[in-house]
Structure formats: structure tokens, C-alpha cells
N, C-alpha and C positions, 0 to 999 in steps of 0.2 A: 504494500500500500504506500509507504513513506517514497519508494521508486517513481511510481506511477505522478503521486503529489511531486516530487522533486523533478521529472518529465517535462509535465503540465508546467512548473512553474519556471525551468529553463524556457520553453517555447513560449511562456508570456512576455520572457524578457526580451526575449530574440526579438521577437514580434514588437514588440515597442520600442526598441532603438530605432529598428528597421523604419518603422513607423514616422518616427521623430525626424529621424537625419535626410529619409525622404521631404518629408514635409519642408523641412528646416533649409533644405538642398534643390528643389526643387520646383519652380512655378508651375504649377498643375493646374492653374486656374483658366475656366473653360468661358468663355464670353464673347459675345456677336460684335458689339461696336465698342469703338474707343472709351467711351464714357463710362461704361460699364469696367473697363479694366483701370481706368485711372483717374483722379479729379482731377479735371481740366479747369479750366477761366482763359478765355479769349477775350481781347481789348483791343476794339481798334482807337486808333489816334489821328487828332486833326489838327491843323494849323489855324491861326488866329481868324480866319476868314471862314473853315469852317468846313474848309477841303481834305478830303481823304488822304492823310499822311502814310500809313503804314498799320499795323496789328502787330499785336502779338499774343504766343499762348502760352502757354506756363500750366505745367504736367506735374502731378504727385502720383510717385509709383510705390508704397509699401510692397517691401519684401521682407524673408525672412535671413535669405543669402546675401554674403560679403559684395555680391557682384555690383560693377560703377556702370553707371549711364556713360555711352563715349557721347564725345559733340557731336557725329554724324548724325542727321536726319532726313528722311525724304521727304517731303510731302508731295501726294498724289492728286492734282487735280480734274477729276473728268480723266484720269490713265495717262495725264500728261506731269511728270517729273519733273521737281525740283530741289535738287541736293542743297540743303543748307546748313550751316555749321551753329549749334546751340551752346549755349554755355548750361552747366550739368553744376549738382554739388547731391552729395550723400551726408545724411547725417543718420548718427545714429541711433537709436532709442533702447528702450528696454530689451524686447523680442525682437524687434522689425528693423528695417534701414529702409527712412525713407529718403526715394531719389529722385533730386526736382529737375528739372529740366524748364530751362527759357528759350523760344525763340521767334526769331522779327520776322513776316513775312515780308518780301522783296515788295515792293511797291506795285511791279508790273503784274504781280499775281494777285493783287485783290479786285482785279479787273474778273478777272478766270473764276477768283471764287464767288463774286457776287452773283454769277451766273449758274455756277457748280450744281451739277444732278449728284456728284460722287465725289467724297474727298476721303482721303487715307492716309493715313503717316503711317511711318516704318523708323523704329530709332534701334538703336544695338545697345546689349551688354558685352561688355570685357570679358565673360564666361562664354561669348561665341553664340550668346543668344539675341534672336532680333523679335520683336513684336511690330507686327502687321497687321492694323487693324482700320476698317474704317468708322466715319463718324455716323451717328444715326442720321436718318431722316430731320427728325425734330430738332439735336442739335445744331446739323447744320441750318435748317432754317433761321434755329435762332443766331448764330454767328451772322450768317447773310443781313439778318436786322438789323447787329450792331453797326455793320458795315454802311447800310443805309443812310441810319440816323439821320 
């Protein structure tokens, strides 16, 4: 009996490291649009008269792994690409590192997204991982608004 119990309670431990350092190790988290994988805030900016300067968005990614955001980012407008370089910082908390990411949209592209049916970003982690996701529907309408104004 004391076998079977000492068995059992090897195979719980296994099982919960296994558990942990997956978790702890791995982004497993399953989600359709951008929003849903990270808190976003988009702002566009205008000059004193009141004309379209430029945007920008600004990304919170909790993890649970050491991995850094590199500056690379794509953004995908309507399938048509835009490599631009973002400024990143990680900080770190209790459990989690959160990783923020900033960046300016090109001016000639807030033409493209006022119009936008599809936009998508793609940014990389240092671990060789990249996230490719696009933005909903709703959000991007609501961006399209800001851009208005």
C-alpha cells in the first residue's frame, strides 16, 4: 500500500512541475484578434490647425517567461506591409513580465488605415517567437474614429 501511495505521489509531482514550467515556459494562449491577446491604446495626433499629424499605439503583453519584445514590427495594412522599428521595455513583476511596446505610425499610412477592411501586426520575441494577429472589426472601426476626429 505505502508503494502504490509513494507511486501516486511521485506522479503528482512529476505532473506539476511538468505543469508549472510548461505554463511558466510557454505562451499557450489561444485568441482570434489583437485585443484579445494584449491591451492596446491607439492615439492619433494633430497639429495646431487640426490636421492629421501621425498615431501611435502602445501594447501590454503579460507573460510568464524571461522573453524581451525586439523593436521589429510589421504592421499589415489591407496585406500591404510596413516594417517599423518600436521602442520595447520589460518590466518585471511578481509572477508575470510585463512587455510594453510603442510605436509611431508613418504618416503616409494613416491614409491606408482610414480606409482599412484588414489590419494586422506581427512583433517578435528574443525566444524566436513572433505573434501575428489581426485587429477586430470593432476595434479597428474604433481607431478609424480616432483618426477622423
Amino acid at each position: 500500500m505505502r508503494k502504490i501511495f509513494f507511486v501516486i505521489g511521485i506522479f503528482f509531482m512529476l505532473a506539476g512541475i511538468f505543469g508549472i514550467s510548461y505554463t511558466w515556459n510557454h505562451d499557450h494562449r489561444k485568441t482570434e484578434f489583437l485585443e484579445e491577446y494584449a491591451d492596446l491604446e491607439f492615439v492619433s495626433a494633430r497639429d495646431e490647425d487640426g490636421n492629421l499629424e501621425g498615431a501611435n499605439l502602445s501594447l501590454w503583453d503579460y507573460r510568464f517567461d524571461k522573453s524581451k519584445l525586439l523593436n521589429k514590427v510589421i504592421i499589415f495594412i489591407d496585406g500591404v506591409p510596413w516594417e517599423l522599428e518600436a521602442a520595447t521595455r520589460q518590466t518585471a513583476y511578481e509572477m508575470k513580465n510585463e512587455n510594453k511596446l510603442f510605436v509611431s505610425f508613418p504618416k503616409l499610412s494613416l491614409k491606408d488605415l482610414l480606409m482599412a477592411k484588414e489590419f494586422r501586426l506581427k512583433f517578435y520575441y528574443d525566444n524566436g517567437q513572433s505573434i501575428d494577429l489581426p485587429l477586430g472589426k470593432n476595434e479597428l472601426i474604433s481607431w478609424q474614429r480616432k483618426l477622423r476626429w
